[in-house]
N, C-alpha and C positions, 0 to 999 in steps of 0.2 A: 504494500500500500504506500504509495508517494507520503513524502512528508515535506516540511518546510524547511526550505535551506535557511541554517542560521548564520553564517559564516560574513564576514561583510563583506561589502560590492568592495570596499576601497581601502587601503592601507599606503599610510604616509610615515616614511622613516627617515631614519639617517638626519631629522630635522632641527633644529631648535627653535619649538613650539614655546613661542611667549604665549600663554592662555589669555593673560590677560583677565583672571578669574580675581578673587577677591585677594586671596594669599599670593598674586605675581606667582602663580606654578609656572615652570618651562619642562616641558618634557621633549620627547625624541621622535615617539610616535603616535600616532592616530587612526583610528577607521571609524568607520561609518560604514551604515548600512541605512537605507532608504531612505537617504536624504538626510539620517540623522547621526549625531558620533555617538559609540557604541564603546569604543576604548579610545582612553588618554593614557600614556605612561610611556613605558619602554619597549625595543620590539620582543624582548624574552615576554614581558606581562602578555602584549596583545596576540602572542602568537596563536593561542589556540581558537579567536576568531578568525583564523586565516585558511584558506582553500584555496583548493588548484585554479577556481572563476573568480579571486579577488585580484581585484587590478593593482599594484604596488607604484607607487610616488617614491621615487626617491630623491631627495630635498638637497641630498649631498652636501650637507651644512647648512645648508643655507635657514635662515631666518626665516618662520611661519608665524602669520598672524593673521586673527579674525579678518575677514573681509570690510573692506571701511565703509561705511554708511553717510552718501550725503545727504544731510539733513535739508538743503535747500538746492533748489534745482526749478528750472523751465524747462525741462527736459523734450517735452516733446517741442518746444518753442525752438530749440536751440536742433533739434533736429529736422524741422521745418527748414529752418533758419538754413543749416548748414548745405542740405540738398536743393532745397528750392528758391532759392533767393540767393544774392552776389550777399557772399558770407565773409561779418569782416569780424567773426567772435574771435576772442582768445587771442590767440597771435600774429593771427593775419590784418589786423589793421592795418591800414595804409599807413605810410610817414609822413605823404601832403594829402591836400584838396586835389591834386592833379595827378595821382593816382585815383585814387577814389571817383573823379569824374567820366576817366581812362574806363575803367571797370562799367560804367554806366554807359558809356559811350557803345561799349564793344556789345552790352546785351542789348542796346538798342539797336544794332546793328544785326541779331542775333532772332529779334520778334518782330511779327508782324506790328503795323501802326494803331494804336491805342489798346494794345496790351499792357497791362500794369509791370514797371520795374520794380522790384522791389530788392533794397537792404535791410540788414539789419547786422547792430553791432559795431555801427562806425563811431567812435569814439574820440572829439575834438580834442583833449586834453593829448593826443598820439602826433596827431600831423602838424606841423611845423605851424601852422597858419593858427594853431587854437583857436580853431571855430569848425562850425558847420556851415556847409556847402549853400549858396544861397536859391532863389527861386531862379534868378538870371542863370547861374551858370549851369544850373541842372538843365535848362531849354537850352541853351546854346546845345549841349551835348544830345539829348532826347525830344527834341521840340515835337514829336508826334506820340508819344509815350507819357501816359500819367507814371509820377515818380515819385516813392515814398520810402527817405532813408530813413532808417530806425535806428536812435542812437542805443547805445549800450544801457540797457536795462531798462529802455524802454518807455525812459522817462524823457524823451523830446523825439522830433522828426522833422528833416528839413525834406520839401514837399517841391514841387517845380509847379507853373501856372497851372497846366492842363490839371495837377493833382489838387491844387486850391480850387478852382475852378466847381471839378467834380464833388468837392467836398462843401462848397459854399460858404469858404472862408475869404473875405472880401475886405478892405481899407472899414470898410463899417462895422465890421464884425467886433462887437467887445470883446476883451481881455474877461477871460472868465475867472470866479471868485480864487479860483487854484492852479491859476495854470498863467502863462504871458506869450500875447502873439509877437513876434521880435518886428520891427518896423525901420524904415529909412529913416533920413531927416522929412522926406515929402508925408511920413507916413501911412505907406503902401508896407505890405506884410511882407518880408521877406524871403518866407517861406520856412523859417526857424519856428517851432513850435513847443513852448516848454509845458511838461507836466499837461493837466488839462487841457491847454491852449489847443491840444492834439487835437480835442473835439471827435469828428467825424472821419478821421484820419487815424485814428486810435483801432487798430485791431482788434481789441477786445470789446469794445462796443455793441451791442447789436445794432443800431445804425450805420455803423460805419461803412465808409464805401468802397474800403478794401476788401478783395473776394475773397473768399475763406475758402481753406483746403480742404476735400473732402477724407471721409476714412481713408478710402482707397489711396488716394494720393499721400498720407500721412505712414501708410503702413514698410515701405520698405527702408524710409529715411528713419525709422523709428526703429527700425530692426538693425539696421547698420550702425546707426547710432550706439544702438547696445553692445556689439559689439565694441566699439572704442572706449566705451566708458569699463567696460569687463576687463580691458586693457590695460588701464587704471589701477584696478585695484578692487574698485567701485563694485559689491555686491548688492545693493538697495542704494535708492533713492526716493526724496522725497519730491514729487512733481507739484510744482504750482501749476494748476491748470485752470483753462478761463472758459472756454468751449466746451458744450458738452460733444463735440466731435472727437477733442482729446480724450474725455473718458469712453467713448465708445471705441476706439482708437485698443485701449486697453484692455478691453473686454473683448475686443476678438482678439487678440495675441493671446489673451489668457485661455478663452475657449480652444484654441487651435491648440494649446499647448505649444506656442511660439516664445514663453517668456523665458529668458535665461537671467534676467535682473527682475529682481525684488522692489514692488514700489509701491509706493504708500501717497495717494492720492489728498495733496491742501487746492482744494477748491477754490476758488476765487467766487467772494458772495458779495462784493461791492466795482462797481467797476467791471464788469463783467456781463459773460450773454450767461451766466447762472446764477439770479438772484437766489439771496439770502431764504426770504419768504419761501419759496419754492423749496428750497432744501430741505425747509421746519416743515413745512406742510405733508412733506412725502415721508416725515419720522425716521429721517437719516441718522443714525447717533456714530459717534466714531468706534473703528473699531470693526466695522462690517467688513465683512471680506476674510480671504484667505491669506497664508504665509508668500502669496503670490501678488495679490492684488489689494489691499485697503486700502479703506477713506480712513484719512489721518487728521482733518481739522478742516474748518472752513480760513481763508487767509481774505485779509484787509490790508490795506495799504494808508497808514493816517499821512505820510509825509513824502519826499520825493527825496534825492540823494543829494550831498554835500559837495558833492563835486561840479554839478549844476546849478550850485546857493539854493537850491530850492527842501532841504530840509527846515526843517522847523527849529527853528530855533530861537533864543531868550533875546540875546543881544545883536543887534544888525549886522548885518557881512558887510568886511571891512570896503570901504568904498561906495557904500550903498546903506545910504544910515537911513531909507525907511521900507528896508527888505529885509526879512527875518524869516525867507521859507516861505513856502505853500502849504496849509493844510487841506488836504484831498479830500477827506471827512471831517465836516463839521463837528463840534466837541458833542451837543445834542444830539445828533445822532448817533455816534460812538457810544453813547452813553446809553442809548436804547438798544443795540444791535449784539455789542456785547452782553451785556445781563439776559436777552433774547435766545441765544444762543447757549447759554450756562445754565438756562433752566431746562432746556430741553435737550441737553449732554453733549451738545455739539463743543467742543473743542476748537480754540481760536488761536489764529498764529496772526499775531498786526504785525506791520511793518511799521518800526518807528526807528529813525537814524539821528533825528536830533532829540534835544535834553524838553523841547516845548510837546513834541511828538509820543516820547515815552511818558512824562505826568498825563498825557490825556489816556494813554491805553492803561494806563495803573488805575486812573480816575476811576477808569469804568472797569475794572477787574474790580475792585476794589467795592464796589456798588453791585457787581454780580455776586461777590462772597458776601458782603453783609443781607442780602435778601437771601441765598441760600447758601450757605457754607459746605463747600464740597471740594478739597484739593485734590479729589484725584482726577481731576481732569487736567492736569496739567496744562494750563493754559502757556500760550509761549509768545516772548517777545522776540521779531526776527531784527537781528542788527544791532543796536544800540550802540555805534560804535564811537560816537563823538563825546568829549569828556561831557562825565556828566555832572547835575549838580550836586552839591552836598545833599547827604541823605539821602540821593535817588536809588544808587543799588543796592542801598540798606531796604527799600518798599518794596523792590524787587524781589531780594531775599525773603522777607516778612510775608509776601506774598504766595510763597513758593514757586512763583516764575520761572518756565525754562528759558534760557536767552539761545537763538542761535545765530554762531555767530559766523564770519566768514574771514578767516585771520589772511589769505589771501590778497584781502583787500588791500592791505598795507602795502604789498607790492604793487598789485593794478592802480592803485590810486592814489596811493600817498604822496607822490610828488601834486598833485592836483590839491590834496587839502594842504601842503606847505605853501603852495603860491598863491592861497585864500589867507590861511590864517599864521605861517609860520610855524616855527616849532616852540615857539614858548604857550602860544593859545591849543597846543595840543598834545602838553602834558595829561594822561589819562587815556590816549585817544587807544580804540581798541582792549579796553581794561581786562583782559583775559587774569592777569593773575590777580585783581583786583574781584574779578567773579569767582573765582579759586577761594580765595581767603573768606567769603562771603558763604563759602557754601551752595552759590546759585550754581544748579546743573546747565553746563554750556554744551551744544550739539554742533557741532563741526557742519561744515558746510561749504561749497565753491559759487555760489548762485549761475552756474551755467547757466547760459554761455556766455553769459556777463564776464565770468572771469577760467579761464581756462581747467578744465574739470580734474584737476590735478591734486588728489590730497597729501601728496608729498611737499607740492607746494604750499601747502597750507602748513604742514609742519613746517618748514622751512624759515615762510612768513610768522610764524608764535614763537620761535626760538628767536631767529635773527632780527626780527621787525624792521627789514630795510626794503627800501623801495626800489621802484624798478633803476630809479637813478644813483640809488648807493645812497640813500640817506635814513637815517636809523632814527625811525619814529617810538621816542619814550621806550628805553630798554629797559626801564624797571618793571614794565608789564608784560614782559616775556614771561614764559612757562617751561616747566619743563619736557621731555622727549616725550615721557609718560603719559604727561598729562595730556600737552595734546594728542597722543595718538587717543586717548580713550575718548577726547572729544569726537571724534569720530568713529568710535568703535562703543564703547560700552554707554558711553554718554549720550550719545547718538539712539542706540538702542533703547534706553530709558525715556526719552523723548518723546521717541514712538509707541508706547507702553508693547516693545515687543522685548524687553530684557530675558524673558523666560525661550524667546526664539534665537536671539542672536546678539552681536557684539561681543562674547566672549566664547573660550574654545571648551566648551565644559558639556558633561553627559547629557544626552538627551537633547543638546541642541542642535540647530538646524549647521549642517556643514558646508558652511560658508568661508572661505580662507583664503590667503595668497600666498606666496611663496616671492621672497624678496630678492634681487642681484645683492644686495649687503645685506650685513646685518646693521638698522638706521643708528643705533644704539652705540657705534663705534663709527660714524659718519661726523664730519665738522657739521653745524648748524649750517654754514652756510652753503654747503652741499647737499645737503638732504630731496634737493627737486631733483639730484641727479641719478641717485637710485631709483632702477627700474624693478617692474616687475614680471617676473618669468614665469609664472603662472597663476592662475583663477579659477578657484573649484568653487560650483556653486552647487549646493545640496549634494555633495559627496563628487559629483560629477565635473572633470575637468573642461572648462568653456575658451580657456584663452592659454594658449603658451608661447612666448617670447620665441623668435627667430632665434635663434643661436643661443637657447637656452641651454637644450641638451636636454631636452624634455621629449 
């Protein structure tokens, strides 16, 4: 009579498995069986799970560790982004205006006449010119093509005539309460659009008069996508998603059994074609779904980014003494939407990057726990990275707040908040070891494709805090190797309320891991982006292994 084979699908030796478990265990070997680990220890301990059908990993020293979990991502944005549109994420930004025009020129050259151009990811703080491209010189180069670049994170767009045109942004058109249309001396629009000023131009919109992608056209740049990011290191992420075509996007990869990454779905319920309302009505609560696929929070946006002056902030950016940010959500609303969402178990992640941005999302945490007191929801703040005021991340702490954060940034962007504020106005800035001493659980993060999906780079940036230009923003708020690696591995996982699945290499959990070219732990700080990684086992099974691994 058949019986069940116990033996495991997979065994990993010769390794030095950092667990990464409560006691820092390191052991040698590993297996798993159906997706989950079955033995930790030595390979004499795990031998007797082993059989002539288990498949053997061998590590040959090399350093194993859980797979890393980004806690923030536009994932399937950035894989739109990267296939379907002149792609300027990560490190392909251009150096001037005149590449960047180049590239617009050659896809105008490339589609029929009034087909939509589209960028996304072009970033003025890179190109020699510090600025974006205007509405004149986009026509010069596309004059028969609507044009709509998308700057970095999504927080401006420089548009050409026929794109304003289409969108019905005109010399009339006001300046809305969170957003600024940029204007000449004659005051005609530019075609520069900050924050709101996007209007109709804004992808995420349901008005808007950019065409959306449909599944089908979403589904292979989303698979290939996965790949790159498995590459990484990257076993789960967390998708901000704004379409319900993204999440349906997800649900046939899931059904087809297409998924090889882990991901946990923050909705977008303000600013978005998925309102809030909608979500509460259908009795969403987080949590639903599988080790493959959950909804993981609804996400809000109260402020815009510092690199643009349009975060929120107390005191005026310097040179402009009556602009202090944009706030994107009204304080009264926030104050409704949140507590809204806390009684009916929805779980909230706000975007707040300035110090006026976070007291509004604490306001209203703050006003959801005193009407119904529930910390396990783990409510989360994403960002906070500009110093903040006295006593703020003591409310945070006091709150139970998770912060996540994106220590990357220092690199993408820290030359851009030194030539705002300097470096004495940003003592604090990125307060990683300042959320350490405090006790607040911080979630590792790259905010793909904002900023290149690399969590080594994000170690890199919490050890060395230098920027792309070599300047070393506030070293007292470094961390160490440890720490951030668990921001993105156990801390990451606690975020997600999936700690019982994954971020550490312990029995019964899901086998998720990498396999390191060093061990990081003997790497200078300021090397750390330079370690690769040579393999990626997700649920026992190997998905990615390095060219010249030797795997």
């Amino acid at each position: 009579m058949p019986t069940a084979r116990l033996a495991a699908d997979t065994l990993v030796v010769n390794g030095v498995i950092r667990t990464l478990d409560a006691a820092g265990t390191v052991a040698s070997a590993l297996a798993a069986k159906d997706g989950r680990i079955i033995g930790i220890g030595t390979l004499d301990e795990l031998r007797p799970l082993v059989d002539r059908q288990t498949e053997v990993v061998d590590a040959d020293g090399r350093t194993v560790l859980p797979g890393f979990i980004d806690a923030h991502t536009y994932f399937q944005n950035g894989a739109v982004s990267r296939y379907l549109t002149i792609d300027w994420q990560g490190h392909n930004n251009p150096r001037s205006l005149g590449q960047a025009l180049e590239d617009v020129r050659r896809r105008a050259a490339e589609l029929p006449p009034g087909e939509w151009i589209r960028g996304d990811g072009l970033s003025h703080t890179r190109v020699v010119e510090r600025r974006m491209p205007t509405r004149w010189e986009l026509d010069a180069v596309a004059p028969h093509h609507p044009v709509a670049l998308i700057g970095g994170g999504h927080h401006l767009v420089s548009a050409n005539s026929l794109a304003l045109q289409l969108a019905g942004i005109t010399r009339d058109t006001p300046d809305p309460p969170a957003g600024r249309i940029e204007r000449d001396a004659a005051g005609e629009p530019t075609g520069v659009l900050v924050e709101m000023a996007k209007l109709r131009l804004n992808p995420e919109l349901a008005d808007s008069v950019l065409p959306t992608y449909s599944v089908e056209q979403r589904l292979e740049p989303v698979k290939r996508t996965m790949q790159s990011v498995l590459s990484e290191g990257i076993t789960s992420v967390h998708d901000v998603v704004v379409d319900p075509r993204e999440i349906a996007t997800w649900i046939r990869l899931r059904r087809a059994g297409e998924m090889q990454l882990r991901v946990q779905l923050l909705i977008r319920a303000i600013e978005a074609k998925t309102p809030l309302e909608h979500l509460v009505s259908l009795g969403l609560e987080h949590g639903l779904g599988d080790e493959w696929l959950r909804f993981g929070a609804v996400k809000m946006s109260i402020d815009g980014v510092c690199a643009y002056r349009a975060a929120a902030v107390y005191d005026p950016y310097p040179g402009q003494p009556d602009h202090c940010g944009y706030l994107r959500i009204p304080a009264d609303e926030l104050l409704e939407k949140i507590p809204l969402c806390h009684r009916h178990n929805i779980r909230c992640a706000v975007h707040a990057v300035g110090p006026r941005a976070v007291d509004m999302a604490l306001d209203a945490y703050e006003r959801a726990f005193a009407g119904q007191p529930r910390p396990d929801l783990r409510h989360r703040l994403e960002h906070v990275h500009l110093p903040p005021r006295p006593g703020q991340l003591e409310r945070i702490a006091a709150l139970g707040v998770i912060v996540g954060a994106q220590p990357s940034f220092v690199w993408k962007l820290g030359d851009a908040w030194l030539d705002i504020w300097g470096h004495d106005d940003l003592k604090g800035v990125m307060p990683l070891r300042r959320f350490r001493e405090l006790g607040i659980p911080v979630m590792g993060g790259t905010d793909f494709p904002g900023t290149p999906v690399s969590p080594l780079l994000g170690l890199r940036s919490a050890l060395a805090r230098r920027t792309r230009n070599g300047e070393v923003l506030d070293a007292d708020q470094a961390v160490t190797l440890d720490q951030a690696i668990r921001f993105q591995t156990t801390a990451a996982a606690y975020g997600g309320f999936e700690e019982h699945l994954k971020g550490s290499l312990e029995l019964g959990k899901l086998a998720d891991l990498i396999v390191l070219s060093e061990d990081p732990y003997a790497v200078a700080p300021e090397q750390l982006d330079q370690v690769r990684v040579d393999l990626t086992m997700v649920g026992g099974q190997v998905v990615y292994t390095r060219d010249g691994a030797g795997f």
